[in-house]
Structures are given as structure tokens and as C-alpha cells.
Backbone as a printed PyTorch tensor [residue, N CA C, xyz], in Angstrom:
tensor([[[  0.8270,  -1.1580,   0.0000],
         [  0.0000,   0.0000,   0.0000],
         [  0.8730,   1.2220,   0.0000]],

        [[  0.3760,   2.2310,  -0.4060],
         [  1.1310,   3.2970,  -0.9590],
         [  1.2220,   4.4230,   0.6140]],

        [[  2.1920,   5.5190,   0.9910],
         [  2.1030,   5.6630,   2.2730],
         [  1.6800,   7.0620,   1.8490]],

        [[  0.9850,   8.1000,   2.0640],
         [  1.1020,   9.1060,   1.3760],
         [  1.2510,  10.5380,   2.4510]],

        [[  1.3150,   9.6780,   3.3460],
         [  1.6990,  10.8670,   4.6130],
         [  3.3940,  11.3200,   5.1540]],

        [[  3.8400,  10.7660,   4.1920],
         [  5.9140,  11.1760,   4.4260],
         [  6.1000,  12.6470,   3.6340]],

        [[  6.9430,  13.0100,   3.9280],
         [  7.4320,  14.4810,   4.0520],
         [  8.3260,  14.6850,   2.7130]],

        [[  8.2900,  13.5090,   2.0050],
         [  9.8390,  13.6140,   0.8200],
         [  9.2250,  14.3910,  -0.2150]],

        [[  9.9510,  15.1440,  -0.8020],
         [  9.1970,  15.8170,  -1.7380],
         [ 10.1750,  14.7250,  -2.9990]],

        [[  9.2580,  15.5730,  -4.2740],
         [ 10.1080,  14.2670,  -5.3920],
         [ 11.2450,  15.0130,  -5.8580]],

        [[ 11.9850,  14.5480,  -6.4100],
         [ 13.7570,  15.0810,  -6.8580],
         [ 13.1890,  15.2610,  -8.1620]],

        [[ 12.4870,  16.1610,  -9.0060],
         [ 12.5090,  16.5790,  -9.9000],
         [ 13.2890,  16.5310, -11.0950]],

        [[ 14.4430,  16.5490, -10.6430],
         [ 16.3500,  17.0070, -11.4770],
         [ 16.3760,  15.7740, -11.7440]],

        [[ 15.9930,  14.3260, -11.6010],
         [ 15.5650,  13.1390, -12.0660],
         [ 15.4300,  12.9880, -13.6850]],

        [[ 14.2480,  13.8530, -13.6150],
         [ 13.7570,  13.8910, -14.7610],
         [ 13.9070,  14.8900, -16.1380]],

        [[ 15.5340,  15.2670, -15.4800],
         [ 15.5240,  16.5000, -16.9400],
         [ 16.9000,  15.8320, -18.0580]],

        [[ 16.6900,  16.4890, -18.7320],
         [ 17.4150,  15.7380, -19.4780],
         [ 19.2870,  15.8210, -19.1260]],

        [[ 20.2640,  15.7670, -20.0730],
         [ 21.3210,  15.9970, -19.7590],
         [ 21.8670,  17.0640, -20.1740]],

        [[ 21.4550,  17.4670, -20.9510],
         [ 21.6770,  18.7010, -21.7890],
         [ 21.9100,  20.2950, -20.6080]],

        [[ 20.1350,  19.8420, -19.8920],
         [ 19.7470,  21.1500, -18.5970],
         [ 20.8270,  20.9980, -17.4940]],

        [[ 20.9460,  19.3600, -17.5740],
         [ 21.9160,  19.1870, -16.1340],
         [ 23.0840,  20.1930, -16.2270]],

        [[ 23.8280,  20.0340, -17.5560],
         [ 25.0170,  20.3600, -18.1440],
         [ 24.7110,  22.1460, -17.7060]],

        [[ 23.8170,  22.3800, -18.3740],
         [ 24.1900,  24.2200, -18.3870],
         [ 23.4860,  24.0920, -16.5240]],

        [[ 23.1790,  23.5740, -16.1310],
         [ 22.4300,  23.9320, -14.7200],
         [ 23.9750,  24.2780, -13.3710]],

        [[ 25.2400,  22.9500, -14.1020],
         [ 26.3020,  22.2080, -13.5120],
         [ 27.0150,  23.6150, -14.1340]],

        [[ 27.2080,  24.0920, -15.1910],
         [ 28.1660,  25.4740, -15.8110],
         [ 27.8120,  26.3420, -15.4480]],

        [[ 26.0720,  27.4540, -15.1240],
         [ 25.8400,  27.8290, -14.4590],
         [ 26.3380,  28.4310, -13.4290]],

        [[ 26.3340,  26.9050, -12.0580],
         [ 26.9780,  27.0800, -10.9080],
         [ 27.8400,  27.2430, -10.5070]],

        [[ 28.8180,  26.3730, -11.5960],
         [ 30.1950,  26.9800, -11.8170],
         [ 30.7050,  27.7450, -11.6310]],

        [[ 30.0030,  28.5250, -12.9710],
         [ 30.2630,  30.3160, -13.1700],
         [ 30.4840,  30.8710, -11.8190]],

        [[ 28.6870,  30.6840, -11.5530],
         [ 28.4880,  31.3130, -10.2230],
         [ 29.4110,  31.3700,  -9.2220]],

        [[ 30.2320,  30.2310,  -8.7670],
         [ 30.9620,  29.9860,  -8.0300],
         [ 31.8200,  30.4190,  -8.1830]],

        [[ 32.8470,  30.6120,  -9.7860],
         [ 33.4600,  31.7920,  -9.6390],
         [ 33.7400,  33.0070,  -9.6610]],

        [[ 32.9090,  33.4490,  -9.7850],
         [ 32.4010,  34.7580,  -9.8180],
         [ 32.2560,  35.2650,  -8.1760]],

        [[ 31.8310,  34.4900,  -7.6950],
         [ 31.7570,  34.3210,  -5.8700],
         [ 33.1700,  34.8550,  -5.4030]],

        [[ 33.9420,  33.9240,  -5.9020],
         [ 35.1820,  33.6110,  -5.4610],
         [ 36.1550,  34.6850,  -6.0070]],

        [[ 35.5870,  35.3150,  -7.4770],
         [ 36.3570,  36.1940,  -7.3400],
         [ 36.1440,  37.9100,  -6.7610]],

        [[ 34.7880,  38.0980,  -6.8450],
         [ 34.0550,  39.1040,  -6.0370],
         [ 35.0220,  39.0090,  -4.4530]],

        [[ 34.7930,  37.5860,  -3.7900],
         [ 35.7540,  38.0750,  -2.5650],
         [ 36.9670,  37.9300,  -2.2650]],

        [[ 37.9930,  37.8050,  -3.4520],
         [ 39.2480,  37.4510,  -3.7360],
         [ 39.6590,  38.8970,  -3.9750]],

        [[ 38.6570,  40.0060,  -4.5090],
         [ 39.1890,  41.1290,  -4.9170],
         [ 38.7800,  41.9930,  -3.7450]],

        [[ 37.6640,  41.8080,  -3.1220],
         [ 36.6750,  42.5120,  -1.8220],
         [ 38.0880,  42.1650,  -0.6500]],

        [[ 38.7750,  41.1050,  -0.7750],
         [ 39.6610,  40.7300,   0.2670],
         [ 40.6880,  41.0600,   0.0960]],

        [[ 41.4240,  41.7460,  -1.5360],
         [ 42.3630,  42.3460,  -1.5110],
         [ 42.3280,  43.6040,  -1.2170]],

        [[ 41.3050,  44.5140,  -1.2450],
         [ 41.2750,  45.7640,  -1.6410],
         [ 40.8460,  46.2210,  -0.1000]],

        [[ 40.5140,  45.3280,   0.6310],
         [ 40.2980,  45.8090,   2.3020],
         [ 41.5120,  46.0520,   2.7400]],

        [[ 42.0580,  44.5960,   2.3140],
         [ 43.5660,  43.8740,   2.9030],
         [ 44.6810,  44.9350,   2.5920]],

        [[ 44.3610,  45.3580,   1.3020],
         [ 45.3840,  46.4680,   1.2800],
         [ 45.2510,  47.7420,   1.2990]],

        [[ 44.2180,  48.3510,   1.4510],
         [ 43.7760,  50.0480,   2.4420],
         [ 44.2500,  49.4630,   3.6660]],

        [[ 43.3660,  48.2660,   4.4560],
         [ 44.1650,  48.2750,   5.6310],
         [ 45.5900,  47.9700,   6.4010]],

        [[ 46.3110,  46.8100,   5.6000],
         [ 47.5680,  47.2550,   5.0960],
         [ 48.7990,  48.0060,   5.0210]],

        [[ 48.0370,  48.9890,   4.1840],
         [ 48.6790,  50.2300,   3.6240],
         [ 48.7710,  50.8850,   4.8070]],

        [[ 47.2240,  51.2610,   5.9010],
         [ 47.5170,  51.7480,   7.0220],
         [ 48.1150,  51.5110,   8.2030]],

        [[ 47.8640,  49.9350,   8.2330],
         [ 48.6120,  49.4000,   9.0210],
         [ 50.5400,  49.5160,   9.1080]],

        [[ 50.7890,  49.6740,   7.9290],
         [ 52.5280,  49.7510,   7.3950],
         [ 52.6490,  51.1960,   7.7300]],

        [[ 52.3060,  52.1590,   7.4520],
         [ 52.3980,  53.3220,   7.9080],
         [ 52.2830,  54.0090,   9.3270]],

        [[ 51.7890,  53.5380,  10.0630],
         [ 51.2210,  53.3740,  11.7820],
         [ 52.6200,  52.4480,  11.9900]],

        [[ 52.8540,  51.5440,  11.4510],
         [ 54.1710,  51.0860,  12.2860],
         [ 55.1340,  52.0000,  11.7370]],

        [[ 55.6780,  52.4990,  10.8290],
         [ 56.5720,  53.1290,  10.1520],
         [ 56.3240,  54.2650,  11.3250]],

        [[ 55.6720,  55.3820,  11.5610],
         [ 55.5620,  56.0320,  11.9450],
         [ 55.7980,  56.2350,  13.6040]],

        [[ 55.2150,  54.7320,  14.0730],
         [ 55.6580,  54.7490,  15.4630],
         [ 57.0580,  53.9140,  15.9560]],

        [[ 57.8670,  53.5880,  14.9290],
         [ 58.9260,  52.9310,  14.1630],
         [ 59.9560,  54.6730,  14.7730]],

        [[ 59.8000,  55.5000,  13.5690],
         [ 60.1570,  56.7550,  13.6400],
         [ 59.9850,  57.3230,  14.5210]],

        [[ 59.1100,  57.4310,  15.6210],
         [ 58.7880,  57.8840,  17.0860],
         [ 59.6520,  57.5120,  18.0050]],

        [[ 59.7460,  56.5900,  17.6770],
         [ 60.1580,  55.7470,  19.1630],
         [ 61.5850,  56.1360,  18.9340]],

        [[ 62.5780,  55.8800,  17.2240],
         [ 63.7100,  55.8070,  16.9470],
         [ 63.9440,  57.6770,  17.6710]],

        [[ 63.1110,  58.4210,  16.9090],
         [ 63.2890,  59.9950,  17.6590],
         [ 63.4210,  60.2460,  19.1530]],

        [[ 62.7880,  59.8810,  20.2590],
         [ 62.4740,  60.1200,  21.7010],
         [ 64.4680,  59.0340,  21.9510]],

        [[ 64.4790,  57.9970,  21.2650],
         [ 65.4680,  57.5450,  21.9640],
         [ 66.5710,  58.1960,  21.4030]],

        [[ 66.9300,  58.9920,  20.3590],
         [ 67.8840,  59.9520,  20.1560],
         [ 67.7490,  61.3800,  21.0620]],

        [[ 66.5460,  61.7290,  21.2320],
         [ 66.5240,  62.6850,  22.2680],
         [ 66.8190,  62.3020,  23.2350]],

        [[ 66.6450,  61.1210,  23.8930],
         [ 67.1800,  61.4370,  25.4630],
         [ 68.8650,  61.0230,  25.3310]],

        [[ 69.0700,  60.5750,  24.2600],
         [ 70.6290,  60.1700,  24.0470],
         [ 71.2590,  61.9150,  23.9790]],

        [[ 70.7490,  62.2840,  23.4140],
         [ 71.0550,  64.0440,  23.5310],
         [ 71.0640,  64.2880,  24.8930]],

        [[ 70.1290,  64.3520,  25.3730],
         [ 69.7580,  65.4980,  27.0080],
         [ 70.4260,  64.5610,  27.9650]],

        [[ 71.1290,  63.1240,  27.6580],
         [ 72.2160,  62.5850,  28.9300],
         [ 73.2500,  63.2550,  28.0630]],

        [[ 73.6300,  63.1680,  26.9890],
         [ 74.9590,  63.8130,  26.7050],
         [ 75.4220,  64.9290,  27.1530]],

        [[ 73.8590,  66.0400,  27.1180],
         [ 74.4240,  66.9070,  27.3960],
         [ 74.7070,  67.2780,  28.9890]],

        [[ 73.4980,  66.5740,  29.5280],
         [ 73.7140,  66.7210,  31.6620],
         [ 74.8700,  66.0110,  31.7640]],

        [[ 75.5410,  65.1880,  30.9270],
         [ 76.9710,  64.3170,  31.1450],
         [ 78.0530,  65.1130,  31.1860]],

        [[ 77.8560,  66.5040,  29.7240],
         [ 78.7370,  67.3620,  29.6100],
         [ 78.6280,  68.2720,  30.8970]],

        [[ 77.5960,  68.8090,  31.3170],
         [ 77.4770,  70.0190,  32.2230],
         [ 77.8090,  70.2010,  33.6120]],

        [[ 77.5030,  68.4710,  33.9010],
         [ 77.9170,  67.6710,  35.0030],
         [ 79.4380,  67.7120,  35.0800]],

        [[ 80.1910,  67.3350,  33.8750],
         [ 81.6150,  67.2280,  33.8270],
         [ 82.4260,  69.1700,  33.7670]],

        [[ 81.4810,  69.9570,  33.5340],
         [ 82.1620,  71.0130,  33.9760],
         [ 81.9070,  71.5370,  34.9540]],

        [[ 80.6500,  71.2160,  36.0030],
         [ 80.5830,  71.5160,  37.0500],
         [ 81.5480,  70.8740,  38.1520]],

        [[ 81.4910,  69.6540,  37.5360],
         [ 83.0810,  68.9910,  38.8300],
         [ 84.3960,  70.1180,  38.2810]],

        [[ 84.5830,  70.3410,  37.0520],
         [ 85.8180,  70.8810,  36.8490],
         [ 85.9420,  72.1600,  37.8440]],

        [[ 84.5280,  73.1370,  37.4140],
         [ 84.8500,  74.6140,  37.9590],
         [ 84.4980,  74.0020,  39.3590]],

        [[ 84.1370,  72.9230,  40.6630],
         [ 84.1160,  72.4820,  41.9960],
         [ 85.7850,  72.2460,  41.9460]],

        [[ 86.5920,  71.7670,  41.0850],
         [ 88.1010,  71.6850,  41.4870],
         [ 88.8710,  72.6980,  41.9970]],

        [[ 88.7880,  73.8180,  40.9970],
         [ 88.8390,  75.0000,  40.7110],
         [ 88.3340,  75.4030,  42.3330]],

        [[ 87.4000,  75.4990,  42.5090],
         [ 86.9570,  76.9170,  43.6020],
         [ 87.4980,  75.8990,  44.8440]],

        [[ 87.8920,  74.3820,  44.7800],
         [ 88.3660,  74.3610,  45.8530],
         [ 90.1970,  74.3980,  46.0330]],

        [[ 90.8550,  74.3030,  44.8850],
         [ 91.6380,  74.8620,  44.7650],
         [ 92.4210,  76.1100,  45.1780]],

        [[ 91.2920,  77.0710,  44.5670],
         [ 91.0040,  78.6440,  45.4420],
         [ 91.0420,  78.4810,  46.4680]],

        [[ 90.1580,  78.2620,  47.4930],
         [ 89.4990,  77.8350,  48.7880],
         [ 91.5320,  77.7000,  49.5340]],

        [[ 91.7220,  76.4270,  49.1560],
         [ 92.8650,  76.0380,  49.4170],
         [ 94.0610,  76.6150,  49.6070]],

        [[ 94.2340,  77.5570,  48.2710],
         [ 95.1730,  78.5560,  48.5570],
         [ 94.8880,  80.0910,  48.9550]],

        [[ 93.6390,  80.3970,  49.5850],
         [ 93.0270,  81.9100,  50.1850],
         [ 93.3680,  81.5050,  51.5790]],

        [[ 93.0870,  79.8820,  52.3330],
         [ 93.4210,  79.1890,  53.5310],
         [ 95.0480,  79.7170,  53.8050]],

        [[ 95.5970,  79.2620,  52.9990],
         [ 97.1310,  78.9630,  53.0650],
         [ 97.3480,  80.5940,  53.3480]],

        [[ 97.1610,  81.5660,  52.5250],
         [ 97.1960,  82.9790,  52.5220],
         [ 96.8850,  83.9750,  54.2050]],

        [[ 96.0930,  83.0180,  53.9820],
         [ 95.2740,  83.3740,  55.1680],
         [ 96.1480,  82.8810,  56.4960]],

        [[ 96.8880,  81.7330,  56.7350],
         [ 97.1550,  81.4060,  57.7550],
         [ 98.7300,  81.8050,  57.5990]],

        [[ 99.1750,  82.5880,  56.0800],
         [100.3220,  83.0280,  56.7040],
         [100.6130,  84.7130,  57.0520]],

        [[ 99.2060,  84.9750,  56.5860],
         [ 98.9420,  86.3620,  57.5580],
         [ 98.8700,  86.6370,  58.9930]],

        [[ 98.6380,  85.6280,  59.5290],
         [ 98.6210,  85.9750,  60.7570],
         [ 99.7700,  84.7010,  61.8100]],

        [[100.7090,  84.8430,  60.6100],
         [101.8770,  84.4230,  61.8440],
         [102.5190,  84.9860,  62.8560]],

        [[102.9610,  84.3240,  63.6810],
         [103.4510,  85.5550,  65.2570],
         [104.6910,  86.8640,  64.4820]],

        [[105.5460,  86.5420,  63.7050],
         [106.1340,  86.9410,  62.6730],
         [105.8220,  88.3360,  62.1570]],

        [[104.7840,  87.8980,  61.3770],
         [104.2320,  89.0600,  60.6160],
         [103.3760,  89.8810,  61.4720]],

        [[102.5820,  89.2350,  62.5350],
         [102.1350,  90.3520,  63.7820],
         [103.1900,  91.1380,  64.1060]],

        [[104.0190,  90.9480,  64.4440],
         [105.2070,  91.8670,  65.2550],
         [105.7200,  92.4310,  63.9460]],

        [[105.6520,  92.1120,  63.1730],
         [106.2640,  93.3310,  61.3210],
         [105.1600,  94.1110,  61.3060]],

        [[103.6210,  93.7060,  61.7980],
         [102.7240,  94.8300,  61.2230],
         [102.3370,  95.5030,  62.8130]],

        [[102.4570,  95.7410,  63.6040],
         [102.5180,  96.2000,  64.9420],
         [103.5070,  97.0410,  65.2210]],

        [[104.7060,  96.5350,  64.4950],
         [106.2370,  97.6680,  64.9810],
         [106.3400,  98.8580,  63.9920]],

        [[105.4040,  97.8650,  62.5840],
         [105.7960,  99.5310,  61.2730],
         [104.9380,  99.7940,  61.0520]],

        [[103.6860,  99.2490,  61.0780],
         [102.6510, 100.0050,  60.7240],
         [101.7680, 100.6160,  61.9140]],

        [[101.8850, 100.6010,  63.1910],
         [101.1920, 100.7170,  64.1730],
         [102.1340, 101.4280,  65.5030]],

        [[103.4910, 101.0450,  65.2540],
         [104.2230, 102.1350,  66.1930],
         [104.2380, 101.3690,  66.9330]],

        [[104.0200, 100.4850,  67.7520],
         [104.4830,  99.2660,  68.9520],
         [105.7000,  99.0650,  69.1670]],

        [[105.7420,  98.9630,  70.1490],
         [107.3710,  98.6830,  71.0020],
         [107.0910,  96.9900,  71.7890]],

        [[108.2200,  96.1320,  71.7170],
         [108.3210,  95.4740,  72.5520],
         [108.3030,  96.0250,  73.9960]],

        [[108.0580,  95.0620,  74.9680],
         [108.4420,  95.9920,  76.2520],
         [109.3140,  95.9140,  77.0180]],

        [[109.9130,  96.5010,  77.8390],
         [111.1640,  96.2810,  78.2280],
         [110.8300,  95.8800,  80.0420]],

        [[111.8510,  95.1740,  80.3360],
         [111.8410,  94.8920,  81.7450],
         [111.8310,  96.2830,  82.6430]],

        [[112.0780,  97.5160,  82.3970],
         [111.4750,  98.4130,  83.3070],
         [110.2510,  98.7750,  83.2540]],

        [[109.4150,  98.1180,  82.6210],
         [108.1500,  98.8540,  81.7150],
         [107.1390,  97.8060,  82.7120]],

        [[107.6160,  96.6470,  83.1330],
         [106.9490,  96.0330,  83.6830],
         [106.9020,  96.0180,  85.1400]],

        [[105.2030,  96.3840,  85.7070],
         [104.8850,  96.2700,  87.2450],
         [104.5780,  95.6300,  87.5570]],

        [[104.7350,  94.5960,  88.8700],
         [104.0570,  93.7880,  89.3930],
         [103.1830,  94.2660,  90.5280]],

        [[102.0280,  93.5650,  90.6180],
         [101.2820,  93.9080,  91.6990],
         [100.4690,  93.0780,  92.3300]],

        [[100.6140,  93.1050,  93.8210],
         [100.8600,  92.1210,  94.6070],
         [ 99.3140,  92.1420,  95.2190]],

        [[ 97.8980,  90.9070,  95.5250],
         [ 96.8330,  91.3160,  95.7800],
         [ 96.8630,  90.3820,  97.0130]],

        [[ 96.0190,  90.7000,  97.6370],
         [ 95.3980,  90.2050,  99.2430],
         [ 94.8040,  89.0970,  98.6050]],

        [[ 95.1010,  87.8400,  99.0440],
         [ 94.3460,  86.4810,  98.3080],
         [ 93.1670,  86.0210,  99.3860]],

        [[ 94.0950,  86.2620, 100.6300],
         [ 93.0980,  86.2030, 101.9100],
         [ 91.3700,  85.9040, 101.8040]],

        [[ 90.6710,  84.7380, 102.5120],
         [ 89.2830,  85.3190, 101.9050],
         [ 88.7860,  85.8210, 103.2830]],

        [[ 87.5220,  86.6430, 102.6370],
         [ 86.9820,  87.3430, 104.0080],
         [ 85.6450,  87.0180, 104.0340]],

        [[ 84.9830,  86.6720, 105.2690],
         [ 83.5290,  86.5200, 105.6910],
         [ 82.9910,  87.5440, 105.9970]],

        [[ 81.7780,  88.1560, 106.2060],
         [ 81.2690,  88.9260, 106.6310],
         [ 79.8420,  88.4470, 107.0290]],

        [[ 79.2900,  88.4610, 108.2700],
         [ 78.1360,  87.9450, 109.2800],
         [ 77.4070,  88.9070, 109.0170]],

        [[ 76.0200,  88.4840, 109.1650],
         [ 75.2290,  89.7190, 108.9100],
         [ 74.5730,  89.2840, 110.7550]],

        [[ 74.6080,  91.1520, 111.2630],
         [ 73.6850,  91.2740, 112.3190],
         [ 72.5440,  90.7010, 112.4170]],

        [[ 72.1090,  89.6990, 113.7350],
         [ 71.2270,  88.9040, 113.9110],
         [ 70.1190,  89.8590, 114.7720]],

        [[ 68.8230,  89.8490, 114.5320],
         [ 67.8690,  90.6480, 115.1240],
         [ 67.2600,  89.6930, 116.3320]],

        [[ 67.4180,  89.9950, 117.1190],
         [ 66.9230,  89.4150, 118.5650],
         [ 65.8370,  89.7960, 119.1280]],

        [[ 64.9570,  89.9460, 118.2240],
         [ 63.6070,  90.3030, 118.1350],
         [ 62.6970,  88.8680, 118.7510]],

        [[ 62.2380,  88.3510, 119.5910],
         [ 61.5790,  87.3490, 119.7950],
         [ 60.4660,  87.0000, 119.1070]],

        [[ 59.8000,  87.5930, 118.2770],
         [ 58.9650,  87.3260, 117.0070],
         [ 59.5520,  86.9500, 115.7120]],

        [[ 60.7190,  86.9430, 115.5760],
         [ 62.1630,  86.7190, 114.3030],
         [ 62.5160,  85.8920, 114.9170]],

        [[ 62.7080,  85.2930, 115.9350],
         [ 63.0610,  84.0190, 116.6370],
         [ 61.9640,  82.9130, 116.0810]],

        [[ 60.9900,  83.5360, 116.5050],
         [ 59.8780,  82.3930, 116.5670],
         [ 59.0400,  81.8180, 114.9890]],

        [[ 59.2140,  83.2760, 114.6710],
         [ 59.0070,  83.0960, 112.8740],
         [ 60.2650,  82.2240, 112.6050]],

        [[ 61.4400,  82.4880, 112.4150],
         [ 62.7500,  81.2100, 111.7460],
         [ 62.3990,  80.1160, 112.2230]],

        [[ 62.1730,  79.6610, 113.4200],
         [ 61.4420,  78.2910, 113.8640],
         [ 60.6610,  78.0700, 113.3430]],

        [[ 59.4410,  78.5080, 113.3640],
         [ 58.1620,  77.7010, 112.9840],
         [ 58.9350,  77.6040, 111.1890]],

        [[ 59.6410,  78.0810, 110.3790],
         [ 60.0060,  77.8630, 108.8810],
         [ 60.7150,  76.9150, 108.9740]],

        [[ 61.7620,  76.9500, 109.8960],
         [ 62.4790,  75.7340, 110.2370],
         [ 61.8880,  74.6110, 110.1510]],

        [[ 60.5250,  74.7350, 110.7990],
         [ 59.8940,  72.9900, 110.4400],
         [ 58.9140,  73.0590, 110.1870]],

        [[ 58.7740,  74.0190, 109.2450],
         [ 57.8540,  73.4830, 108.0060],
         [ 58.8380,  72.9340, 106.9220]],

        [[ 60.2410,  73.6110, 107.0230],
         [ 61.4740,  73.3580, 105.8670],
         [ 61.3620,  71.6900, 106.1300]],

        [[ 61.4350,  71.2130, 107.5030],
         [ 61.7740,  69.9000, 107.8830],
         [ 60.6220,  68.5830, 107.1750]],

        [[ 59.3860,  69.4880, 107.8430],
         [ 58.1650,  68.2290, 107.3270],
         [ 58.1600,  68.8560, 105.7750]],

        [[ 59.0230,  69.4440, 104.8230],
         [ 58.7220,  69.7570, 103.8080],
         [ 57.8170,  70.1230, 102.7350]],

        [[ 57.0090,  71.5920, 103.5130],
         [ 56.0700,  72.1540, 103.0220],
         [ 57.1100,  73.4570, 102.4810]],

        [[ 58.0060,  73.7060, 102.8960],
         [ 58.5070,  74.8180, 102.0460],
         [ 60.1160,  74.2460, 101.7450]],

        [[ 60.5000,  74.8570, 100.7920],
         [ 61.9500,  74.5500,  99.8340],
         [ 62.7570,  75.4800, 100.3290]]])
């Protein structure tokens, strides 16, 4: 018995001749390449705008990067140079320093005091009559102070006396 409730539809393309198959099969062909070349050219022409931009963005940050690292190769060269003349002119001023010291400490030798004291200032050494001695009381001396015998000054120093003792006053 025949089933007539299945879902197959009939294959049509069965029944055509060979001729239709043929141009149906060239057709698709075509079609197919035509497909293929639509996105063979759609895929070059992205590929190479983007590409193109892409090569240029590196070139460029290629050139960036090569620039900043010649600049700072500059600005150590030059704090390298500025650095190296600042130690020079620090040699220098201590150099100076060194010999204004030396200058300095032979200005005021006992020497040259007594050359600038005798001619430029009129000073005399002194002579053993020139000198007095004088003779002082080394002795030491006390002095008491008068005690008031006042019996109220009696009795006031006591009563302080021991408050000094139970240490209410200093």
C-alpha cells in the first residue's frame, strides 16, 4: 500500500534531461566563480587600504620611538657634559678655597704680627722696666650679717624651720 503521509518531496532534477543538467552544472560553476572572485578582490582591496595603514602606523611609530630615543641620548649627553664642567669649575673653587686658607694662615703668623705692629702701628716690645708687678690680698673674708633678737624673728625662723623639715617649704 502506498504511504502518502511522508514528508519527501520528489527530486525533480531526475527527470531533466542531460543537456539542462550540463548548463544547470556550468551555471553554478560560473556562479561559483564569480563568488570567489568578487571576494578574492573585496579581500584584496580591504587587505590592502588596511595594510597600507597598518605599514604606515608602524613606520611612523617605528620613527617615534627611533626619535624620543635619540633625544634622550642628547639630554644625557648633554647633563653628562654640564655635570663634567661643574666637577671641573668644583676643582677649581676648591683649589682657590685652598690657597686663600694657606694665605690666610700666613697672615697671621706671630712673625708678621710683630712686622705689622712695629711699622705700621708704632708698637714697642716691652722692656723689663716697663713692667709692674702687683701684689693682691688672696686672703678670703667673711662677713656675718647682724642677727635681730627680736623674739617674734626668733619664733618666725622656727616655725620655717619645720615646716622646711616636714617639707612644706623649699
Amino acid at each position: 500500500m502506498y504511504n502518502d503521509n511522508s514528508n519527501l518531496a520528489y527530486d525533480l532534477s531526475l527527470f531533466d534531461t542531460d543537456e539542462e543538467l550540463e548548463r544547470r552544472r556550468a551555471r553554478r560553476e560560473k556562479e561559483k566563480q564569480e563568488k570567489a572572485k568578487i571576494k578574492i578582490t573585496e579581500k584584496k582591496s580591504v587587505g590592502r587600504n588596511g595594510s597600507v595603514i597598518a605599514v604606515f602606523a608602524a613606520v611612523a611609530f617605528v620613527v617615534l620611538v627611533a626619535f624620543a630615543w635619540l633625544y634622550s641620548k642628547v639630554q644625557i649627553s648633554d647633563l653628562t657634559a654640564e655635570i663634567s664642567d661643574q666637577k671641573t669649575e668644583l676643582e677649581q673653587m676648591e683649589r682657590e678655597n685652598v690657597r686663600l686658607h694657606s694665605l690666610l694662615d700666613s697672615k697671621f703668623t706671630l712673625d708678621n704680627v710683630e712686622q705689622i705692629a712695629s711699622q705700621e702701628l708704632g708698637l714697642q716690645k716691652t722692656q723689663s722696666s716697663q713692667i709692674t708687678y702687683i701684689t693682691l690680698n688672696t686672703e678670703e673674708m667673711t662677713e656675718v650679717a647682724e642677727t635681730n633678737t627680736n623674739i617674734f624673728v626668733s619664733i618666725k625662723n622656727w616655725f620655717n624651720s619645720i615646716l622646711e623639715f616636714l617639707g612644706f617649704k623649699s
